[in-house]
C-alpha positions in Angstrom: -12.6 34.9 -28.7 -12.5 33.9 -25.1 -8.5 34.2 -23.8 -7.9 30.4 -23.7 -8.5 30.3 -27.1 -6.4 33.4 -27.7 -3.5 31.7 -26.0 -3.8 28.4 -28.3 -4.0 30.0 -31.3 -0.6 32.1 -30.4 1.0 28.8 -29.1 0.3 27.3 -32.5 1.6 30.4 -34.0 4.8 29.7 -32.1 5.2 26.0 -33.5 4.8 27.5 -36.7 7.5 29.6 -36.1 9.9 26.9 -34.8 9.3 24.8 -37.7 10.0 27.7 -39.8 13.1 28.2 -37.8 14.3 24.1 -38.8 13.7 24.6 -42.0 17.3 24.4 -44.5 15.3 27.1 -46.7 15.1 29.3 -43.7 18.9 28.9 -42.4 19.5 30.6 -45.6 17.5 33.7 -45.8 19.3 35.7 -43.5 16.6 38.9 -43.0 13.8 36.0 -42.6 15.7 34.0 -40.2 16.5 37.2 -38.2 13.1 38.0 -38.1 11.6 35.0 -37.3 14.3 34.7 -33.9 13.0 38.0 -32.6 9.3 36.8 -32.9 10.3 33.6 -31.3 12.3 35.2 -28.7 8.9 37.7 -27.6 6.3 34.8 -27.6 8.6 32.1 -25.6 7.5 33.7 -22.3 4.1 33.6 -23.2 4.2 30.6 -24.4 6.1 28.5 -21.8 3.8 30.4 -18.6 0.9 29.1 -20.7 2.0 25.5 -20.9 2.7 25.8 -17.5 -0.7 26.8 -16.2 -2.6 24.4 -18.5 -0.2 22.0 -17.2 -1.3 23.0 -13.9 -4.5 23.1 -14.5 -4.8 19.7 -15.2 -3.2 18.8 -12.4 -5.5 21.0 -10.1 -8.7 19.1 -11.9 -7.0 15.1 -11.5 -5.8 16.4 -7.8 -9.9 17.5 -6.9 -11.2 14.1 -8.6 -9.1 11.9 -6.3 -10.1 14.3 -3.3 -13.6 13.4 -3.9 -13.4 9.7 -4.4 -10.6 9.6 -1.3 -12.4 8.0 2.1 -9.0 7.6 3.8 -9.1 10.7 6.2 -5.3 11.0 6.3 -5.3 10.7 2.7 -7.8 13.2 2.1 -5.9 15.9 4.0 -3.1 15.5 2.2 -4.7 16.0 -0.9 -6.5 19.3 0.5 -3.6 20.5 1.2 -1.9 19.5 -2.3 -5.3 21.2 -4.2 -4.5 24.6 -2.2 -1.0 24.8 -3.3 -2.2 23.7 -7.2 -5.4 26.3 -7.0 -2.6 29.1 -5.7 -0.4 28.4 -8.1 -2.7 28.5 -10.9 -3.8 31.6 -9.9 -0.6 32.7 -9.5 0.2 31.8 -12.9 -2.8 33.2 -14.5 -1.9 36.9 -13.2 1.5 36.1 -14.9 -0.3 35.3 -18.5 -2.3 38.2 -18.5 0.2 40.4 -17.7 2.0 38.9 -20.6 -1.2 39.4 -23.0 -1.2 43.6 -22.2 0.0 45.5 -25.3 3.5 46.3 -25.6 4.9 49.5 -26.5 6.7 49.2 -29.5 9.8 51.3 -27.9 10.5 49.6 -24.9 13.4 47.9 -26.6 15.0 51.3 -27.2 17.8 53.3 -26.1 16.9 56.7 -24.5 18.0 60.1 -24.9 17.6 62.2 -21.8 17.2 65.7 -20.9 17.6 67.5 -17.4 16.9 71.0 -17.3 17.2 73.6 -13.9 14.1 74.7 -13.1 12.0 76.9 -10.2 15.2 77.9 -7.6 18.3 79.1 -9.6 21.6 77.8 -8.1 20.0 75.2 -5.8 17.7 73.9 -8.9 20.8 74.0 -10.6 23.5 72.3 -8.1 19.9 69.2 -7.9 20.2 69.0 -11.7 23.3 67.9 -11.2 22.7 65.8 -8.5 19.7 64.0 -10.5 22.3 63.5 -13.1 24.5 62.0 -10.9 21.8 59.5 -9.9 20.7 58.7 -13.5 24.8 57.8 -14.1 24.8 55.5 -11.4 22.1 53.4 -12.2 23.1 53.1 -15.4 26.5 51.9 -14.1 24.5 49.3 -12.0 22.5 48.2 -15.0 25.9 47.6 -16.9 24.0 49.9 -19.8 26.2 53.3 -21.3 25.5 56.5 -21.0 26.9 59.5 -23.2 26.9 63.2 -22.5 25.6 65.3 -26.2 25.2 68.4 -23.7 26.1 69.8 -20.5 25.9 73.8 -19.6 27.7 73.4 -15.8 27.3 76.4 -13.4 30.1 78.1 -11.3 28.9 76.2 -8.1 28.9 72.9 -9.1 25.5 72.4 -10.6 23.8 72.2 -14.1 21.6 73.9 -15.9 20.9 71.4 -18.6 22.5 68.5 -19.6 21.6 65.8 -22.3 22.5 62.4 -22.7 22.2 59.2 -24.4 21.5 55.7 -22.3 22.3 52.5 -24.6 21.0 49.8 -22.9 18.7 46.4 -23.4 14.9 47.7 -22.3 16.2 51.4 -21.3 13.0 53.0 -22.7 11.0 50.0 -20.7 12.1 51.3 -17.3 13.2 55.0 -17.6 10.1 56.1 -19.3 8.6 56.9 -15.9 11.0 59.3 -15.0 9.8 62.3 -17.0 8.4 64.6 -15.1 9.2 67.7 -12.4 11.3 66.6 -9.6 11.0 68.9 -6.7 13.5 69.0 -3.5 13.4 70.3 -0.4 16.6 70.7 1.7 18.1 73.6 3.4 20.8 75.1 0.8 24.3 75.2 1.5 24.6 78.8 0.7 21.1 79.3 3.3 22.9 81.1 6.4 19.8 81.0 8.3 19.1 77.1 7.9 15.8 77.9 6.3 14.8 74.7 3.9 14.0 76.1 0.4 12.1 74.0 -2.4 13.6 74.0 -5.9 12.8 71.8 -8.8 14.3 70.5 -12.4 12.4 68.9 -15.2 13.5 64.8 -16.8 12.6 64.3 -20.2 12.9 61.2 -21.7 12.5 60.2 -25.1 12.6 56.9 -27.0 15.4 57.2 -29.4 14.7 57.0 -33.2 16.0 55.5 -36.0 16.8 56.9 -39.8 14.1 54.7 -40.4 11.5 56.3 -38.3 11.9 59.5 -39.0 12.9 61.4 -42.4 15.0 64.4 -41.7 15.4 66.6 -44.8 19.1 68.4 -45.2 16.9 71.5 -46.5 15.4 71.5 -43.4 18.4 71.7 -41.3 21.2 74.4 -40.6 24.1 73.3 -39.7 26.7 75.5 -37.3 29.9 74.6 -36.2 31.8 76.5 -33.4 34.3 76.3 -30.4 32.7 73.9 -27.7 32.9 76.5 -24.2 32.9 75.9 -21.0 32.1 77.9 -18.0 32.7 81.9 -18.1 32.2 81.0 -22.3 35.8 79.6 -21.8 37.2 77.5 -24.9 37.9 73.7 -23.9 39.0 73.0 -27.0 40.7 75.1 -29.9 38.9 73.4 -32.5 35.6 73.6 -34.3 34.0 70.7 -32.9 30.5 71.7 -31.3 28.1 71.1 -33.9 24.2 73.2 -33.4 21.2 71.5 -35.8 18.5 74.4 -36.5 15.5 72.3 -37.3 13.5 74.7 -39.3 10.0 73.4 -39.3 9.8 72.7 -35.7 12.0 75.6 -34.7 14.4 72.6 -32.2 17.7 73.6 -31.6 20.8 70.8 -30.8 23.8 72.2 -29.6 26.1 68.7 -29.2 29.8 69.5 -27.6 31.2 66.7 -25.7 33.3 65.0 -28.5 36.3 66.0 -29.1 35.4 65.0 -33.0 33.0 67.3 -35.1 31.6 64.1 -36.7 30.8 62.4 -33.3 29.4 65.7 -32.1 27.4 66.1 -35.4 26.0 62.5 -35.1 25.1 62.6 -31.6 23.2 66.2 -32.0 21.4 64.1 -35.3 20.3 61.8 -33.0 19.2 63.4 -30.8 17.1 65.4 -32.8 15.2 62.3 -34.6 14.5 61.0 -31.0 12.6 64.4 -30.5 10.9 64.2 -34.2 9.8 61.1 -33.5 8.4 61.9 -30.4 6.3 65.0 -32.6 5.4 62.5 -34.7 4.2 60.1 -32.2 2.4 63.0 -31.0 0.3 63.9 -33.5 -0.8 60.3 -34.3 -2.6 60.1 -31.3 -4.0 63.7 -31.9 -1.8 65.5 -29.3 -1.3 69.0 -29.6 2.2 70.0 -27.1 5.7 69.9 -28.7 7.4 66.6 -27.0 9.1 67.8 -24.0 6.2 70.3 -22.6 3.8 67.6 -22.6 6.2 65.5 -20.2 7.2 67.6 -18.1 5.1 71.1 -18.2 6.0 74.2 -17.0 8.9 73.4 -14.9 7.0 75.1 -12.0 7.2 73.0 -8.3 3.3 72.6 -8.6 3.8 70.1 -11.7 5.6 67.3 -9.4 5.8 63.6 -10.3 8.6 63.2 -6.8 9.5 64.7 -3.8 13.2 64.4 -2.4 12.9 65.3 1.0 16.4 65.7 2.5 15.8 66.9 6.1 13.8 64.0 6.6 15.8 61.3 4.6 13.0 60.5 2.3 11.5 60.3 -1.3 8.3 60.3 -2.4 6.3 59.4 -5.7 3.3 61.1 -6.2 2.1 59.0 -8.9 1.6 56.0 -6.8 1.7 57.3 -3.3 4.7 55.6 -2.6 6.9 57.1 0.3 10.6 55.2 0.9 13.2 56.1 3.5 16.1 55.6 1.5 17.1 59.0 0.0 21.0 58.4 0.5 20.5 55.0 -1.5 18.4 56.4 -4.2 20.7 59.3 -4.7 23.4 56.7 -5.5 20.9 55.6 -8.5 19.4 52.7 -6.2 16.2 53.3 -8.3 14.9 49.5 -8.7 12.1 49.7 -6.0 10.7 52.9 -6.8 11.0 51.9 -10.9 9.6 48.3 -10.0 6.5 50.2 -8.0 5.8 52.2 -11.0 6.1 49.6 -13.3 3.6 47.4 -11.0 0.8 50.5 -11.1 1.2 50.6 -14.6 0.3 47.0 -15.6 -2.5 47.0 -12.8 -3.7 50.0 -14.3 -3.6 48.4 -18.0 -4.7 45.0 -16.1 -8.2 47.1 -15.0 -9.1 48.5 -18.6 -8.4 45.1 -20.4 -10.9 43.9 -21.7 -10.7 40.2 -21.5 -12.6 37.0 -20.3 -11.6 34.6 -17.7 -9.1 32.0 -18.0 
């Protein structure tokens, strides 16, 4: 099936769907009628880019028959110059619709739960955790999405050696998925007397968060603790038993959640978090992988396992992934990430655009 025909068979799917939609039989199944809007809502894109080109089409092949049957010469470079815009267009176009045809993964809808961990460089590593958190927060703030804390283990300086969080937001998954990885910095240390600049990394997990429905966690399976939330020095910050810690038995994951000041919030928030790592397992061994969830994102935690540079003497960040250099640290350390995100995102569709195996429109 050539993709022309692809892309009439899924517009005619469409009308099927909006006459579904009319129907008085419909309005009253609720789960059906739900259903049917979220299908409608995914192909509409599709859908109206492909009327568009077909339109567009037809008016690049009426737009060529009048050029060759046109002996006005004024007329006939008018209409050269109308059949350049049309051809680009329709090019233009056809990049869009098979961009829209590439596979979707199925959790790019989905909230994320995220995980920065200190790694190579002790306090520095540390006092960039928190800075990457920091960064993470603000975008999230620019997005308009919400972020909650489940874990935070501050240092005495200022910094953090781990910290987990939730981000609720339309599409999180879609965008921050290309964050996990080692993030190495190089900066001279305020503590560095002799102005040397050190390099120090942390590790960014991120994981697609899961639903009861995707993953089956049996009580058995779990042990529950409940203790006094700490802070730094193993200071109380509350006097009640609120922090909740999951033992998952089978995979040996441990979720220590302490932020609420309720034992139930803290007790849901460490339960989801631990489904988003099950289901990441899961995932896993589907597609034969062998690595728990978070080693095979992010490694060792050692500098040599870099995805980004942030180089602070010279103001600048790179990606390694894509080669992509930008002079903007100040900016990006606010959570200005949509350039370096949109970059990412680009490589990744040209990269699924080479391996598709489709004809020519």
């Amino acid at each position: 099936m050539d993709v022309l025909e692809r892309l009439t068979n899924i517009e005619r799917h469409y009308e099927d769907i909006m006459a579904e939609l009319a129907a008085p039989e419909t309005a009253a199944d609720q789960e059906r009628m739900t259903r049917l809007l979220k299908e409608e809502g995914s192909l509409t894109p599709l859908v109206n880019t492909f009327r568009e080109f077909r339109k567009c089409a037809d008016e690049t092949e009426a737009t060529r028959q009048m050029l060759d049957e046109e002996s006005d010469p004024d007329m006939k470079q008018l209409e050269k110059q109308e059949l350049a815009r049309l051809e680009e267009r329709q090019e233009k176009l056809e990049r869009e619709l098979r961009i829209l045809l590439l596979p979707k993964d199925p959790n790019d809808e989905r909230n994320v739960v995220m995980e920065i961990r200190a790694g190579t460089g002790g306090e520095e590593a540390a006092l960039f955790a928190a800075q990457l958190f920091r960064m993470y927060s603000r975008f999230v703030e620019r997005r308009g999405w919400k972020l909650e804390v489940v874990s935070a283990f501050p240092t005495q300086l200022g910094g953090m050696k781990e910290v987990e969080f939730m981000v609720k937001g339309k599409g999180a998954w879609s965008v921050l998925k290309y964050e996990s990885g080692v993030h190495r910095v190089q900066r001279v240390p305020e503590t560095e007397s002799s102005g040397r600049i050190h390099t120090s990394a942390a590790s960014v997990a991120v994981l697609p968060e899961a639903q009861e429905v995707d993953v089956h966690i049996d009580e058995k399976d779990v042990r529950i603790d409940v203790m006094r939330a700490s802070g730094n020095g193993g200071q109380c910050v509350n006097t009640t038993d609120s922090a909740v810690r999951l033992t998952h038995y089978p995979t040996g994951i441990v979720i220590y959640s302490q932020t609420e000041k309720s034992q139930i919030q803290n007790k849901e928030k460490a339960f989801a978090l631990l489904r988003a790592k099950l289901y990441v397992l899961e995932s896993q061994k589907a597609h034969d992988a062998q690595a728990d969830a978070r080693r095979s994102q992010i490694g060792s935690g050692d500098r040599s396992e870099k995805i980004r540079t942030y180089n602070f003497p010279q103001g600048r960040v790179t990606d390694h992934r894509i080669h992509l250099t930008l002079y903007k640290i100040d900016q990006i350390m606010d959570g200005d990430l949509d350039e370096l995100l949109e970059a990412l995102m680009t490589a990744d569709q040209a990269k699924k655009l080479e391996v598709q195996a489709a004809g020519q429109l």
